[in-house]
C-alpha positions as CSV (number, residue, x, y, z in Angstrom):
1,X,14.6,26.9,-16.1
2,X,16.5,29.9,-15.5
3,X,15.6,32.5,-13.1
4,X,12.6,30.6,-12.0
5,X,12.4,27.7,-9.7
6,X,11.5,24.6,-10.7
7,X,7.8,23.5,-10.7
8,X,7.3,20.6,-8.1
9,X,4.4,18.1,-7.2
10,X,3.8,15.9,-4.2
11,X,1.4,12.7,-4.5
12,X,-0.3,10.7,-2.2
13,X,-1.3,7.0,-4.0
14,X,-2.7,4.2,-2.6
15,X,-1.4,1.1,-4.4
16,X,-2.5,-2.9,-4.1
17,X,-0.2,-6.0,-3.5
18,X,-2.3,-8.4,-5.8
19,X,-1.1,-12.2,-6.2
20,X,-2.2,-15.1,-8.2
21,X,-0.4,-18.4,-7.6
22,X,2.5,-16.8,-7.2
23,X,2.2,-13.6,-9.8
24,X,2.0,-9.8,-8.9
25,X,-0.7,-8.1,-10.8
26,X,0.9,-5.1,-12.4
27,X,-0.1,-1.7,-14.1
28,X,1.8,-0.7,-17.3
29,X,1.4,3.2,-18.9
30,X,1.5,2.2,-22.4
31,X,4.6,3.5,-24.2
32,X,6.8,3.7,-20.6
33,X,9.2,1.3,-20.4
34,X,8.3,0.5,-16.2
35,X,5.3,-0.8,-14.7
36,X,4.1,-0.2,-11.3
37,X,1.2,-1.8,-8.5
38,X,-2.1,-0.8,-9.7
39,X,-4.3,2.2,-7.7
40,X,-3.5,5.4,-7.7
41,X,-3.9,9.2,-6.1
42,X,-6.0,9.9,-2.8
43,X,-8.4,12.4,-3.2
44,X,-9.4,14.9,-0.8
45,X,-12.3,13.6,1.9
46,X,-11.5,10.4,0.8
47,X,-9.3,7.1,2.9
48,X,-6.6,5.8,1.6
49,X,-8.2,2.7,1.6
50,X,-11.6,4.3,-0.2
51,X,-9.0,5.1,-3.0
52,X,-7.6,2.5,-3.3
53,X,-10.8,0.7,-3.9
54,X,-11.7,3.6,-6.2
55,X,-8.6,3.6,-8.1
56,X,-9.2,-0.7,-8.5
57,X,-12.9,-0.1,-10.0
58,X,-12.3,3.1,-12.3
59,X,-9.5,1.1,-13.9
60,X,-10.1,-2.5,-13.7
61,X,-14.0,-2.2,-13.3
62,X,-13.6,-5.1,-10.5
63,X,-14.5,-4.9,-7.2
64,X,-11.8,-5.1,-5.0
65,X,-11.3,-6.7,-1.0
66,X,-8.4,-4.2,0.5
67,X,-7.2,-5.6,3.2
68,X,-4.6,-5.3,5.6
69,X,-1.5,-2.5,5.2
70,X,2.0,-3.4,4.3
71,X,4.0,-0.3,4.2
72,X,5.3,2.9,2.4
73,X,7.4,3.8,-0.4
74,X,8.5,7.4,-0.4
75,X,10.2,8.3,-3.7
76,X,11.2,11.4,-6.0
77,X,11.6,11.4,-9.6
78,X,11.6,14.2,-12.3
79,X,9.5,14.2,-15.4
80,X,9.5,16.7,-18.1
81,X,11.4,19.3,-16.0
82,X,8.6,19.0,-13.1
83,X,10.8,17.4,-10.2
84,X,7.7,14.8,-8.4
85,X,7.8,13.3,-4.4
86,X,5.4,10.9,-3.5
87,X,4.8,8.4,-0.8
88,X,2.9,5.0,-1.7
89,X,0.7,3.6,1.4
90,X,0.5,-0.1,-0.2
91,X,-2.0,-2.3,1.0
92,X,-2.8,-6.5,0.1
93,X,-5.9,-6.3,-2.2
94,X,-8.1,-8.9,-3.3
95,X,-9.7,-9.5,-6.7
96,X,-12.7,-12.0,-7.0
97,X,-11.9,-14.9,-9.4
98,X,-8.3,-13.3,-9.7
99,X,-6.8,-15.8,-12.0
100,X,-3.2,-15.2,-13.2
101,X,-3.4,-17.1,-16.2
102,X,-6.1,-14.3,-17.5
103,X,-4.8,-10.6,-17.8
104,X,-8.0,-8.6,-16.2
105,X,-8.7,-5.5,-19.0
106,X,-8.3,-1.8,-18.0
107,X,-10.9,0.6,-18.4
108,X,-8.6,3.4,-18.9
109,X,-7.0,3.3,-22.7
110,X,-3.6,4.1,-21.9
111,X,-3.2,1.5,-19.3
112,X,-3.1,-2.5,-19.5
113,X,-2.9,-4.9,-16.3
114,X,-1.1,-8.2,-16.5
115,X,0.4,-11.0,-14.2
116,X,4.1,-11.1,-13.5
117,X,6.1,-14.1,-11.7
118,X,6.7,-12.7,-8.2
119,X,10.4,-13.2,-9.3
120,X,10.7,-11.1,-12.1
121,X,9.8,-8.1,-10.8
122,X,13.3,-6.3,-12.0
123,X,12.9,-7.8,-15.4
124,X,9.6,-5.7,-15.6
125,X,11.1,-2.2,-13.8
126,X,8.6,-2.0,-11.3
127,X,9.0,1.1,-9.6
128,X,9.4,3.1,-7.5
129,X,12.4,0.6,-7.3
130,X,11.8,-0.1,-3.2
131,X,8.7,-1.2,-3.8
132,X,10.2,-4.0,-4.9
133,X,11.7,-5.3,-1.6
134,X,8.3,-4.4,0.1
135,X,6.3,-7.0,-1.9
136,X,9.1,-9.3,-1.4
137,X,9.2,-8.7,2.6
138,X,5.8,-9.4,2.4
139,X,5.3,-12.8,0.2
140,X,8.1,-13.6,2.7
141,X,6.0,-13.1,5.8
142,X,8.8,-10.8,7.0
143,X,6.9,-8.8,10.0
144,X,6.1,-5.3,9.0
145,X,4.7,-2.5,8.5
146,X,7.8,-1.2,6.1
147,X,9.1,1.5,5.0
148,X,11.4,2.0,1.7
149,X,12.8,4.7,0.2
150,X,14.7,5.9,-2.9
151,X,16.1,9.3,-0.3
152,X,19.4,9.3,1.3
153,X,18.9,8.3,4.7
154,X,20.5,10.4,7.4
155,X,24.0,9.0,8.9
């Protein structure tokens, strides 16, 4: 864009760590070739943990159990020429009768939900990309809260 700056957004999401025997429940935008914790953006007036719970029901139309919080992932990507910064408070979440071996069904028509072995989490591009090593700290009881990022850290 020449002459003008470049438009920017920043986004708060809440997003839930949800397992099954061993399998991450994950969202997929039909058409994008990533996938990516289910929840999404915090509204004004609202907790992050209210939208996360939101986010769970509008899409999933489940009733979820949000428990305790894991961490952050701060991240920046750029999309059609918009350059986008967000930061990711992830929390554990809890689905009654979650049952990996039976994909829960969105509400929303451009998104599906399915189960992933925790270990293939690169084969299905979960992103942002640190939330990857979140999840993993936390199946592996490593003591948090975390924070990941996809910025250059100062030296």
């Amino acid at each position: 864009m020449i002459g003008q700056q470049q438009p920017q957004k920043y986004h708060v999401l809440a997003r839930g760590v949800i397992l099954s025997n061993n399998h991450l429940l994950v969202a997929h935008c039909i058409g994008m070739d990533n996938t990516f914790l289910p929840g999404g953006h915090v509204e004004l007036h609202e907790s992050i943990r209210t939208s996360l719970y939101r986010e769970i029901n509008e899409e999933l139309g489940l009733i979820s159990e949000v428990g305790p919080y894991i961490g952050a992932v701060e991240a920046e990507h750029e999309d059609e020429g918009t350059y986008h910064q967000e930061i990711n408070h992830v929390f554990t979440a809890r689905l009654e009768n979650a049952d990996y071996r039976k994909n829960p069904e969105s509400k929303e028509s451009h998104l599906e939900f399915y189960w992933i072995p925790i270990n293939e989490m690169d084969q299905h591009n979960l992103l942002p990309q640190p939330m990857r090593k979140i999840v993993q700290n936390y199946i592996n009881d490593v003591k948090g809260p975390y924070l990941e990022s996809t910025f250059k850290e100062i030296e």
